[in-house]
N, C-alpha and C positions, 0 to 999 in steps of 0.2 A: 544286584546287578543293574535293576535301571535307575537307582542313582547315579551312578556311574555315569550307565548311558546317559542322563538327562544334564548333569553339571558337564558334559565334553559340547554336548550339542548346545546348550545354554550359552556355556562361553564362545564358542564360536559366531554364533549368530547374533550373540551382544555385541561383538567387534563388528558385525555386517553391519546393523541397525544404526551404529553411533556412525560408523563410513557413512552409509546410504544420506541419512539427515545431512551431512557436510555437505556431501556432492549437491545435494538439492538448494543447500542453501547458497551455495559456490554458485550453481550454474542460475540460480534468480537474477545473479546480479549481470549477468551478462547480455540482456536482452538486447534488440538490435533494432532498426528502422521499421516502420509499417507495424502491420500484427501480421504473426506465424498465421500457414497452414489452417489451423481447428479454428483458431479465432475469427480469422477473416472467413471462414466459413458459417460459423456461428455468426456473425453480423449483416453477412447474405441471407442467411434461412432465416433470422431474427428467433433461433432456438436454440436451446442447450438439450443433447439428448443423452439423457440419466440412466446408466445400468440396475439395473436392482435386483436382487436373489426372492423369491421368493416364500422359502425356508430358513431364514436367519437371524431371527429373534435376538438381541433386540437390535442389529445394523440393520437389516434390510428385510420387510415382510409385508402380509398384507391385512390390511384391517377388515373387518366385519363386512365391508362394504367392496373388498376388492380392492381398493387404494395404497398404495405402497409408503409404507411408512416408515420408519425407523431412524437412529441414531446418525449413521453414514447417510442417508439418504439427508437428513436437514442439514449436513457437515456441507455435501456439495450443494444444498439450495443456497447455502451460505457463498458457496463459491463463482454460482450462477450469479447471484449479485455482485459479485466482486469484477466478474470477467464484463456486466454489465458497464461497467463504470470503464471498463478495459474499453473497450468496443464502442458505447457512445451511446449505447441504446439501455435505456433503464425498463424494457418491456419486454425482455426476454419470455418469448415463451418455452415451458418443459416439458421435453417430450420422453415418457416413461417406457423404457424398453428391457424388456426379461431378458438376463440371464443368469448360465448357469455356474456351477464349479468349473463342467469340463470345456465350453464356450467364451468366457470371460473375460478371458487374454488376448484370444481373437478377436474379440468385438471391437475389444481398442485397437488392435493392428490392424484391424482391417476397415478401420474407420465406419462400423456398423454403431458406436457409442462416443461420444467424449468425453463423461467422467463414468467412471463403476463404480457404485457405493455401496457395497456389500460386505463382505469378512475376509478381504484378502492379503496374506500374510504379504510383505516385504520381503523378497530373499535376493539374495547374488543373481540364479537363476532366471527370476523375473525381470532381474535390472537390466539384462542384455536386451529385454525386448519390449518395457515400457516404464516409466517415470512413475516412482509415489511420493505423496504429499510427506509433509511431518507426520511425525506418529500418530495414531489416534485411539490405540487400544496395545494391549500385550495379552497374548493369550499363549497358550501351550497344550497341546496332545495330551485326552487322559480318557476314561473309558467308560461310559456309563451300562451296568449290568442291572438286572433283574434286582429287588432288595431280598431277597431268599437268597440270592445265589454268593458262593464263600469263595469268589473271585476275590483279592487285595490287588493283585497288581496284575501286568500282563504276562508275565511268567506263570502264574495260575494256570494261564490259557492253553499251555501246551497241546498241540493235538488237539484245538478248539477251533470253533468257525467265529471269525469275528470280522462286521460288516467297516469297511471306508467307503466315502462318499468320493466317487470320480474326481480325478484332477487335484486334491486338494495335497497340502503338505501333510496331512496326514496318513493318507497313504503310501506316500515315503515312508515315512516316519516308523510307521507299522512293519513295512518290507522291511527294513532298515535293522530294526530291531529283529525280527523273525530270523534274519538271516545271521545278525552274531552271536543270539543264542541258542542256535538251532532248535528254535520253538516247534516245527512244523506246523504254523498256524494255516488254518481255510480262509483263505483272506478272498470275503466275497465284496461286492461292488455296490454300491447304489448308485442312482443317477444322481438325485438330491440328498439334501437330510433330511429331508422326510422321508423317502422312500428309504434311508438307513436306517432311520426310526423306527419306520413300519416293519422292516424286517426283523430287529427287536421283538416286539411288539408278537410278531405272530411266529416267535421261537425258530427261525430262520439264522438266526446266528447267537451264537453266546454272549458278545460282547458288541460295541458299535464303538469305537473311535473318532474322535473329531474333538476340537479346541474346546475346553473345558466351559467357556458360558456360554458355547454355540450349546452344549448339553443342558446346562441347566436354562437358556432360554426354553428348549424344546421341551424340557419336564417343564416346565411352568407352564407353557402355552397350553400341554394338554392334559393340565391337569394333573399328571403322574406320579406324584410325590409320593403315593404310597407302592406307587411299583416299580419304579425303577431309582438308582444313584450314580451319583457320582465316584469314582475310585480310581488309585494308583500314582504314581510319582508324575512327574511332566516327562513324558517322552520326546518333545520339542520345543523351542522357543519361536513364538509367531508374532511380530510384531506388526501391527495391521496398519493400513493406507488406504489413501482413495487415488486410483491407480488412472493414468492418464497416459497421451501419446508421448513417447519421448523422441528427445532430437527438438524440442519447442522452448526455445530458453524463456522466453516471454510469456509461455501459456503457464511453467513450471512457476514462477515470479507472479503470477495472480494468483494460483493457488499459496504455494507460501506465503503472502500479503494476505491471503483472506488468516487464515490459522495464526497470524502474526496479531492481527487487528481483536481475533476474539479472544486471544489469549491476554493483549494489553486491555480491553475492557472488562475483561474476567468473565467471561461468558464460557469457557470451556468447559469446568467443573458444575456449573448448575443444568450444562447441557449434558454433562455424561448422569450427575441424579437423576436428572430427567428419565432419561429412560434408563438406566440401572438400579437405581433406587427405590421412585417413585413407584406409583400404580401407572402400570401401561397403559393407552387408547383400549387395547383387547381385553382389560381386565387385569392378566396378573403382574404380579409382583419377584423381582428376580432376589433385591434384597445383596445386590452386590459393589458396595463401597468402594472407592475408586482406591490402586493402588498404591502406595506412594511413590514406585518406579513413576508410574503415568503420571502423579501429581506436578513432580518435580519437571519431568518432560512440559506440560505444558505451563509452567511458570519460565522453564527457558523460552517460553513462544511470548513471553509477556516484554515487549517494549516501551511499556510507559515510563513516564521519570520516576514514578516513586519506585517503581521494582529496580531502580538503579541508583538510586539512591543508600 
């Protein structure tokens, strides 16, 4: 059954994801006199202010020292250059601002951030109330349990407690499911994924949910390889952004031109080894190869003559 479940949601939200990119690249082209709103703001303050999670191994976290670092976060320092060159001013400074899952959305609407570089799905829902870049990852719902424990999938879980992290598409995702299969699942809450971790962790739920390398970042990060895994079908399709103000045709058209520019120097792919592949700043190793959905996605980002050739 959640095959099922997973190839209905799968195709639907592949039709959102291939929309969603058009519209973004449709409305670049439209920009208009002056700079928008964020920009001419950004050129007053002489700052970009950067959202960042900090539980989300390897987009957005924090290093040994407290510094936030990650995948998504170098995607928008990339972009801060770009809007640089926008604006006139090549000295931008960044100013790094926490949030959360259940925050995130707000921070862009209410103008408390100008880009979120964290793990945030793409969907129809979010596109009514803020602009995402091109793709920059594909991830999907699945369930990391104890290694003792003889869960396979979420139907296992029947009359089970298992933790989502506030806000996220995966707590949809889990209702969603609970509610076609009449699972009667305890679907408890965390604030982060850490604190859904922790719940794990100290047998507070059976199960924890959340997009399948947000899990395997967090067994990496803390070491857990011998106690917990990963398991179950993909319960959703999440295709990630770095999420910004919408209604800004000119802000949207720096962002695209930044993701245009790395993908025509070929800088995408040794930026996702980077941190997928390689040894992280914090030590570990995630050991997960990019997939050829995402490969081909950013070869269409690529405008140089030979890829046209």
């Amino acid at each position: 059954m959640d095959k099922t479940l997973a190839r209905s949601v799968i195709g639907g939200c592949l039709w959102f994801a291939v929309s969603l990119l058009a519209t973004t690249a449709a409305s670049a082209q439209t920009g208009g006199e002056g700079l928008s709103p964020t920009l001419s703001a950004i050129k007053k303050a002489h700052t970009v202010r950067l959202g960042y999670r900090e539980s989300s191994p390897p987009f957005s976290f924090l290093d040994q020292s407290g510094r936030p670092i990650g995948y998504s976060l170098e995607l928008c320092e990339a972009i801060v250059e770009e809007i640089g060159v926008e604006v006139d001013d090549p000295n931008l400074r960044i100013d790094y601002v926490k949030v959360t899952s259940d925050d995130r959305i707000d921070a862009v609407v209410q103008n408390r951030i100008d880009l979120e570089c964290g793990s945030t799905t793409a969907n129809a829902e979010r596109g009514k109330r803020v602009a995402f870049s091109p793709l920059m990852f594909v991830a999907g719902t699945k369930l990391m349990v104890p290694k003792a424990s003889n869960v396979q999938s979420l139907t296992d879980l029947k009359g089970k407690t298992i933790v989502v992290t506030k806000g996220t598409t995966n707590e949809q995702a889990i209702q969603a499911a609970d509610k076609k299969f009449s699972l009667g699942l305890n679907i408890a809450v965390g604030a982060d994924h850490e604190q859904s971790y922790q719940m794990l962790v100290d047998g507070k739920a059976d199960a924890f949910a959340t997009d399948d390398i947000l899990l395997s970042g967090l067994i990496a990060r803390h070491k857990a390889q011998d106690k917990f895994r990963v398991t179950g079908d993909f319960l959703s399709y999440d295709p990630y952004g770095i999420m910004f103000r919408k209604g800004e045709p000119q802000l949207t058209a720096v962002v695209d031109r930044t993701f245009r520019k790395l993908g025509s120097n070929r800088d995408l792919v040794p930026l996702y080894n980077k941190w997928f592949t390689a040894r992280l700043p914090t030590g570990e190793r995630l050991n997960v190869p990019i997939s050829l959905q995402l490969e081909e996605a950013f070869k269409a980002m690529d405008d140089s003559a030979s890829a046209n050739n």
